[in-house]
C-alpha positions, 0 to 999 in steps of 0.5 A: 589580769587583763592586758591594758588597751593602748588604742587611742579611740574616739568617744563622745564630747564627755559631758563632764568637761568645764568645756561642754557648754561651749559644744553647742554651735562649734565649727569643730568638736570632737574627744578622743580617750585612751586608758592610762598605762599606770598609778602613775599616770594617774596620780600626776597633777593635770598640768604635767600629763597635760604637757606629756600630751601636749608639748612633746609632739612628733617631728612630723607634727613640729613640721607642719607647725613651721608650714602653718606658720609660714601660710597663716601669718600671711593672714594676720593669723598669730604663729606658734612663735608669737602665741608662745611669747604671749603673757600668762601660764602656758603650754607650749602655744597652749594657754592654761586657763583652768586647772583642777584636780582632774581636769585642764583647761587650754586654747587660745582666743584670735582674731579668725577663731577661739578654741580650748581643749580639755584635758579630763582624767578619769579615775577608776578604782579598779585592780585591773585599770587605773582610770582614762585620760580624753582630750576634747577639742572644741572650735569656734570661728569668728569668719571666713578665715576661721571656717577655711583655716578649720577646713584646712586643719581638722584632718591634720588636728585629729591626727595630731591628737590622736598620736599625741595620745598614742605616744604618751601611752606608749612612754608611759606618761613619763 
């Protein structure tokens, strides 16, 4: 048997996501893929993998949401803290707005820029593997704010998701 890769690696916008219509004109898109450690990973509802990807972050992570959050509300920008007391099915600061068997549709719409991230599981039938899970974000901005804000962020963001993925893989998605 082969051994599992845990690298996180960065792949093409899956054209398989509800979100690819929406990558054409993107101030940021970008898909990163790591291989699911177990049947476990893969059987889980696409709501609770989304939440070990996305609501356990790093303390260094948690940080700089504190930092944003000081700078961006100087800027009518909503914070963490506000986007997570906002109405519907939630994330963390995630809005759900679609959930199927094997994908999960999350983001949030503001005045500077609306953004979703997909969450697409692929399932392999194969002894050796037990399929892949890509988050691909995509980022549209409605002005300056948006664009600098974006500017500011996209290195931060890629690692984030990066170590997000890193992370669930390494606790097995438990």
């Amino acid at each position: 048997m082969q051994e599992m890769n845990l690298a996180v690696r960065a792949v093409a916008l899956p054209p398989g996501a509800s979100i690819a219509p929406l990558y054409p004109g993107s101030n940021l898109a970008d898909a990163y893929a790591v291989e699911l450690p177990n049947a476990r990973a893969g059987e889980l509802d696409m709501e609770s993998l989304a939440r070990q990807l996305l609501g356990s972050q790093p303390g260094w992570a948690r940080k700089l949401m504190l930092l944003r959050d000081a700078i961006v509300a100087r800027f009518g920008i909503r914070t963490a803290k506000q986007m997570e007391a906002r109405p519907g099915k939630r994330i963390g600061i995630f809005r759900i707005f679609a959930v199927s068997d094997d994908e999960i549709i999350v983001g949030e719409d503001d005045s500077h820029l609306d953004f979703r991230i997909s969450v697409l599981r692929q399932r392999d039938a194969g002894q050796e593997h037990f399929g892949s899970v890509t988050v691909a974000s995509v980022v549209h901005c409605h002005n300056r704010v948006g664009r600098a804000y974006i500017l500011l962020i996209r290195p931060f963001h890629k690692l984030i998701v990066q170590r997000s993925l890193a992370r669930a893989v390494k606790g097995g998605f438990a």
